[in-house]
N, C-alpha and C positions, 0 to 999 in steps of 0.2 A: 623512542619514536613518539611524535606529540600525538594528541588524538586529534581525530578529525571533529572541526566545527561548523556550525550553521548559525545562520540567523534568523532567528526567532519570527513567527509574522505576527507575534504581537507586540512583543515588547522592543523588537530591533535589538536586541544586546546578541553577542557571539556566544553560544555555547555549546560544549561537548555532545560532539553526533553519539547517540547510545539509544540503539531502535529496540525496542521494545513490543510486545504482543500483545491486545485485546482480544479475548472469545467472545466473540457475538452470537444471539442463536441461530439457526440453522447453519450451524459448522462453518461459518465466517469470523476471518480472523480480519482485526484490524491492526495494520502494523503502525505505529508512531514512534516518534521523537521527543519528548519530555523537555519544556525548555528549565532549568536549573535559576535563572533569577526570577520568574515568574510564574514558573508551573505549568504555561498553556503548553497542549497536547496538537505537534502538527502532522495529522494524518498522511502518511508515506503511499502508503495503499492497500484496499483492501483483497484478498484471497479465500475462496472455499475451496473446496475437493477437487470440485471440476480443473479448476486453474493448475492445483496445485500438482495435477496430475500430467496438465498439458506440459506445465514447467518443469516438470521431471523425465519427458516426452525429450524438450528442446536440449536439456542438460547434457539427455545422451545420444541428441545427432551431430552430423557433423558438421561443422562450422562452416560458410558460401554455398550450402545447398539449399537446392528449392522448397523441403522440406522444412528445414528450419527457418526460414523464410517464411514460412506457409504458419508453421505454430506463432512465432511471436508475432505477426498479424492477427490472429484467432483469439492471443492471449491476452493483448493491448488490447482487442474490442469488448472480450468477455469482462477484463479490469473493469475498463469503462464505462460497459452497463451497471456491474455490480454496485459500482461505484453512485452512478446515476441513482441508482435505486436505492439505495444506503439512503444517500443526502436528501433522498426526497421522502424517501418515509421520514426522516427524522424532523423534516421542516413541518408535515402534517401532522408529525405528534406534538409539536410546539403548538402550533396552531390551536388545539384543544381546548 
């Protein structure tokens, strides 16, 4: 079976999907993909406790209920703040 590829958003070349884990402090994990002609690292998404609590919530409900429904709405927003706030501290430590 071939392995699954992506394209790089730096370099544009195709290379092997292989997601990978960053420990950030306060219990935030950053997941990536490592591009193999270039090396740049494309952030997948990031997760702490909270998240990874709700997504173990959603794992084991059952699938077309209003419930899970309910969590992956909760969990995309929780993503997205994390998210939000990752990229913005990081631009203000550049800024320095």
């Amino acid at each position: 079976m071939a392995k699954e590829k992506y394209v790089c958003n730096k370099c544009g070349k195709h290379t092997p999907f292989v997601q990978e884990v960053e420990n950030l402090p306060d219990g935030v994990e950053r997941h990536y993909a490592g591009c193999q002609s270039c090396g740049y690292q494309s952030t997948i998404f990031f997760i702490d406790s909270e998240i990874k609590s709700l997504m173990y919530q959603q794992k084991n409900t059952a699938f077309g209920t209003k419930k899970k429904e309910r969590l992956t709405k909760q969990i995309q927003r929780l993503m997205d703040d994390l998210k939000q706030k990752i990229e913005s501290k990081g631009e203000n430590d550049e800024n320095k």
